[in-house]
C-alpha positions in Angstrom: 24.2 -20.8 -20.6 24.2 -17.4 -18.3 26.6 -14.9 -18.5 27.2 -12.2 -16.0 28.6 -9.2 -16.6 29.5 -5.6 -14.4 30.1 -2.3 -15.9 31.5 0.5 -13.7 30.5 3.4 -14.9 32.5 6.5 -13.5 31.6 9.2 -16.7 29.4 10.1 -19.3 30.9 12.4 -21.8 29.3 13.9 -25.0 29.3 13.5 -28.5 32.3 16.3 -28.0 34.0 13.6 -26.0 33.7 16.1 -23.0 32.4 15.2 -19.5 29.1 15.6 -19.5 28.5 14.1 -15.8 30.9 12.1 -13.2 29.7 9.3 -10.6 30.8 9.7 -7.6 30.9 7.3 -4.4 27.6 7.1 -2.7 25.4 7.5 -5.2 26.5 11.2 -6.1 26.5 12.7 -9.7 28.4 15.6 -10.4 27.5 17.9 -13.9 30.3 18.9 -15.4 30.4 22.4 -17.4 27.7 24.5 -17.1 24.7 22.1 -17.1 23.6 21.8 -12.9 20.1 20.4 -13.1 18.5 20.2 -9.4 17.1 16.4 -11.2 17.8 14.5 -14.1 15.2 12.6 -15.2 15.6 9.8 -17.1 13.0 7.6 -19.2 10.7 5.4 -16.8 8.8 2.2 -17.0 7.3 0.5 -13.9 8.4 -3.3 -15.0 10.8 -5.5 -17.0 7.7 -6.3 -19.2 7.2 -1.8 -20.1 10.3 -1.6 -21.4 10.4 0.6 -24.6 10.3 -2.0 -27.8 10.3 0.2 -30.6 12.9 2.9 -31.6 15.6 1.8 -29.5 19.5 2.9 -29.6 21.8 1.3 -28.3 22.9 3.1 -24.9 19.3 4.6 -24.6 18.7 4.2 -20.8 15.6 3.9 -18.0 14.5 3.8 -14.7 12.6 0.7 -13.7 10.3 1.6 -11.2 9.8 -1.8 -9.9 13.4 -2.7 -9.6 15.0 0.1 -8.7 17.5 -0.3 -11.3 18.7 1.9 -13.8 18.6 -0.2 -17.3 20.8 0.8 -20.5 19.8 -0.6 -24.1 23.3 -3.1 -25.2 21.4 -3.9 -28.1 19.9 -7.6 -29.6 21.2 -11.3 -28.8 21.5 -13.8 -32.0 18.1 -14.9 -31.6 16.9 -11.1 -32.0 15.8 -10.6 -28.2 17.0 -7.3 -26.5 19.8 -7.0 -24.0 19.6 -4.8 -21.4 22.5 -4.1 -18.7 20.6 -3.1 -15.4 22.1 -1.7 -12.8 20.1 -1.9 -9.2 20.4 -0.1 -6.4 19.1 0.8 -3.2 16.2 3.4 -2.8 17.2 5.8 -0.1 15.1 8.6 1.7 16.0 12.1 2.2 17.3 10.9 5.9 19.2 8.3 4.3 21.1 11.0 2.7 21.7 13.3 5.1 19.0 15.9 3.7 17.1 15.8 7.0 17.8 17.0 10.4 
């Protein structure tokens, strides 16, 4: 049987317990404290089937090129297959968000 789950993510803190970054509406991530990146990159693979498979922790997170989705490690089912929570969203240009003329 499926299951669906959702996961509203509105901080990351650190191992401090401090914010580390805030999601805003539209897509917008603030960094809190003195960490301003112009990008934050996080790991990438270009399909569900290059995922990492070795020397995973649970929370570790991607980019899945093909899906658009950002994909966080929730660890192993009872049969030993991974779980991954995904969360897809919609490629936007430059235009789309108001960095254009």
């Amino acid at each position: 049987m499926a299951t669906t789950s959702s996961l509203n993510i509105t901080t990351f803190k650190n191992e401090g317990n401090s914010n580390a970054m805030t999601f805003g509406s539209g897509g917008s991530i603030t960094f809190n404290g003195s960490f301003g990146p112009n990008a934050y990159a996080f790991n990438c693979w270009d399909d569900n089937n290059s995922r990492p498979t070795t020397g995973l922790t649970i929370g570790g997170m991607g980019y899945n090129k093909q899906s658009n989705a950002l994909e966080v490690y929730a660890g192993v089912d009872a049969e030993g297959n991974p779980l991954w929570a995904v969360f897809s969203g919609t490629l936007m240009s430059d235009q789309d968000l108001g960095n254009t003329p």
